[in-house]
N, C-alpha and C positions, 0 to 999 in steps of 0.2 A: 814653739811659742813665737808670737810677733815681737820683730822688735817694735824702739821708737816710734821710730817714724813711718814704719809702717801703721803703728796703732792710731797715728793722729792723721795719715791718710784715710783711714777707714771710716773714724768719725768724722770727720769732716766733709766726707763723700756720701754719707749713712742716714747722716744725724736729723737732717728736715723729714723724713720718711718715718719718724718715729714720734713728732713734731704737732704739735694742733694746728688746724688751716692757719691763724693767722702769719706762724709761721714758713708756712709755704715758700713765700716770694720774698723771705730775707736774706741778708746777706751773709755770709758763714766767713770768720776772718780766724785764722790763727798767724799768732804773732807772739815772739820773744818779747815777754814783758818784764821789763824793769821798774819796780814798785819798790816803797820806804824799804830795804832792810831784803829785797828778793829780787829773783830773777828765774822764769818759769816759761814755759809755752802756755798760750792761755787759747782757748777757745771760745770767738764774741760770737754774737748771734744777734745780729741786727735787723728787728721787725721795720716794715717800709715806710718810711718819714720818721725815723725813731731814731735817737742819740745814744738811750739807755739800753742797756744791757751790762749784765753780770757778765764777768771776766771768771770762764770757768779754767781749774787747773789744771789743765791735762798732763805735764808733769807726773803731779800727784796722785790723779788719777790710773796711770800707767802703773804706779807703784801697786797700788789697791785693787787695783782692778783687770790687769791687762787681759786675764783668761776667760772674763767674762764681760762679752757686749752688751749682754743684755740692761745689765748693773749699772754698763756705762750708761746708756741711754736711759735708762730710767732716775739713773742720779742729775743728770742732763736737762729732766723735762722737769724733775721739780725742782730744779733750782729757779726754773723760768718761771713757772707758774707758783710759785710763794712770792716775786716781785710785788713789794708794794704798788697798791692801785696807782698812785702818782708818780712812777717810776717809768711805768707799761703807757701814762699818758703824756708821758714827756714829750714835746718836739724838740727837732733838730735846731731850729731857729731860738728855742727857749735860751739853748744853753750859749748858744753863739749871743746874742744880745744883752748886753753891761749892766742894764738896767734892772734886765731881770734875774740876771742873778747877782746883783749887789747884795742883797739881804741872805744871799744863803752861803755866801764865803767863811769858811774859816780855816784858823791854823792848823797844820802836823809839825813837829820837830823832829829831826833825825839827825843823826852824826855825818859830816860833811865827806869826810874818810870814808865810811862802808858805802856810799851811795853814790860814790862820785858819777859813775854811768846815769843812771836816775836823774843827776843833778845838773848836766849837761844839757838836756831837755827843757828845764822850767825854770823859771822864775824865782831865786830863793832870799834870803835878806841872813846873812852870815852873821851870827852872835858868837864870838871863839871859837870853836870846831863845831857849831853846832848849826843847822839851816834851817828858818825856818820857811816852810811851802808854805801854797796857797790852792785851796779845793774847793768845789761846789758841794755844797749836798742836795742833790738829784730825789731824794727820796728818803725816809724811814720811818719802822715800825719800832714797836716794845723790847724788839730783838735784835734787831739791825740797821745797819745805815747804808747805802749806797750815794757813792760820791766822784767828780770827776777831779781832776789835777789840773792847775790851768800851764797851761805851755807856752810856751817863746811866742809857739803864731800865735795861741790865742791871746795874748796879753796885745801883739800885734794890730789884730781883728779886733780888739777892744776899744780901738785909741786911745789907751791910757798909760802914765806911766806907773813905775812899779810903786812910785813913794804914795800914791793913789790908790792904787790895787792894794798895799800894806794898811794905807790907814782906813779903808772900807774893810777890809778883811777883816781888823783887830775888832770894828765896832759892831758886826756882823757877829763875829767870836764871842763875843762878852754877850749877847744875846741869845745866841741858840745853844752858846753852852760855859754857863757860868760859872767861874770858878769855884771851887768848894773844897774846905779845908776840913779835916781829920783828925783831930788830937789823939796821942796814943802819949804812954808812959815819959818817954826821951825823945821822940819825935812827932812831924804834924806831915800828915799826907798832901800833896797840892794835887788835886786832880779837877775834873769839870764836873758836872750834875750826872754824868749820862759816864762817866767811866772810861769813855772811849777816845783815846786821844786827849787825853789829860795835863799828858806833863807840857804841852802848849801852853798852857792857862798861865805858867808862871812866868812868864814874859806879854799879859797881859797890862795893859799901862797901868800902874798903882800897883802891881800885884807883891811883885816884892821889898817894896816902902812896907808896904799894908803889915806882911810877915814881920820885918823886923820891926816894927812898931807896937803890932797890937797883937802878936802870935809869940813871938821869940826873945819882944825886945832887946833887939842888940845885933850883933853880925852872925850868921848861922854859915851853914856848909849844905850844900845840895847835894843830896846822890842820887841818880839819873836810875833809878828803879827800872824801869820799863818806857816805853812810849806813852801809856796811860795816866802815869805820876810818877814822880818825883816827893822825895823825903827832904823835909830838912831839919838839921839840927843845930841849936844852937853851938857857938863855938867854946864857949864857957864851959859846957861839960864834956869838953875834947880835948884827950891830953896828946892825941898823936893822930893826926891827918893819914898818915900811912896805913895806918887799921881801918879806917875807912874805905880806903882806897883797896886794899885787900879783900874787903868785904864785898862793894862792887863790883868784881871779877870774880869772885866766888859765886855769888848768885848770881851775875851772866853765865854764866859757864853751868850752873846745875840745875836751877830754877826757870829760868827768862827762855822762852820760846826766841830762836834768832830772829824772825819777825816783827819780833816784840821789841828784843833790846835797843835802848838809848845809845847808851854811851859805857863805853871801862872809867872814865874819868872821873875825877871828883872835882864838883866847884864850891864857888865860896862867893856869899856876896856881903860887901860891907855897905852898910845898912846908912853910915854917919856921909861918905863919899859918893852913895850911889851908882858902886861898879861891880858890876859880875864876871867875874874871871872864874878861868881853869885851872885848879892849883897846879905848880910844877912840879916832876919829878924831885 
């Protein structure tokens, strides 16, 4: 059996030969990627004057796949070829220029802690242990999104600063993907329209006034569910923080893909002061 790094030599050296012409004369990158919550070898594939491309896992692939090439490459060519149409006609210049992608920024939140590598690289605006990024969205369909992370240089090559890149982000955010609340029995879900990357929305400006106003009335407790949404519950029907907080590492731990997960912590925002804090141990 091959190992590693032999298997990600072979694709790498392989993979255009299996490839549609356009692919011919692109560029084939593998690279140690640090993304929200992971850390993987990825394999790009970059068609010529093109920014876009999927970040395939070969990692993961190795796991699934190592005994068979065939599987590889063929997992390989449709990942390429299901890219939405406006993804495959992206240019390079698109994504490099401020203008044009001011309307299509918006936020991720992740834990400051598991991503510190990731967070070395980019841009983030810290709210207690929590960062929030700043991405493009490059493209999406019914099913998926594709999107870029913007970086030190690119913020650089922007000429702008980050309180700038923040408050085009948020107003870009609140349009392509609106907040949207869930009522359930004891608690209200915060996520966006689209599910993905949700629990961002609640650091949307107004968003948690709005909660303790017109959802909760009164100070509530957030538990950091997933990267997707966040829960929150009024504090009035909580007689002990600590069960909460148990709760939230119980369902990171058995439920929450590590990908997925937010945070172990629980917060809490008072609604009459207008401050969101980490409760303490």
């Amino acid at each position: 059996m091959r190992n590693f790094e032999e298997f990600v030599n072979e694709v790498k050296d392989t993979v255009k030969d299996h490839l549609p012409e356009m692919y011919r004369d692109a560029e084939v990158v593998v690279i140690e990627h640090r993304k929200i919550n992971s850390c993987y070898t990825g394999l790009t594939i970059y068609p010529k004057d093109s920014v876009a491309s999927p970040v395939i896992n070969l990692t993961q692939m190795y796991q699934d796949h190592a005994h068979d090439m065939t599987e590889v490459m063929k997992h390989i060519e449709n990942t390429l070829l299901t890219l939405p149409d406006n993804v495959k006609k992206m240019d390079v210049s698109d994504i490099l220029d401020y203008e044009s992608i001011k309307e299509k920024l918006f936020l991720r939140v992740s834990s400051i802690k598991k991503n510190a590598a990731f967070l070395k690289n980019v841009p983030y605006i810290a709210v207690e242990d929590l960062a929030l990024t700043f991405h493009i969205l490059v493209g999406q369909d019914e099913q998926d999104m594709a999107s870029a992370t913007v970086t030190h240089q690119m913020l650089k090559d922007y000429g702008v600063c980050i309180e700038t890149l923040y408050k085009d982000t948020v107003q870009s955010s609140m349009t392509l993907f609106p907040a949207r609340f869930i009522d359930t029995i004891l608690m209200t879900v915060v996520t966006n329209d689209k599910g993905i990357n949700g629990a961002a929305s609640l650091f949307y400006p107004g968003i948690m006034d709005k909660i303790g106003s017109e959802i909760v009335y009164g100070n509530y407790y957030i538990l950091p569910s997933s990267i997707h949404e966040v829960l929150v519950v009024p504090d009035t029907i909580i007689e002990s923080p600590d069960e909460l907080k148990q709760i939230i590492k119980a369902v990171n731990k058995e439920a929450v893909a590590p990908e997925e997960q937010l945070s172990d912590e629980l917060y809490y925002y008072d609604t009459k002061n207008k401050i969101f804090k980490k409760m303490k141990e």
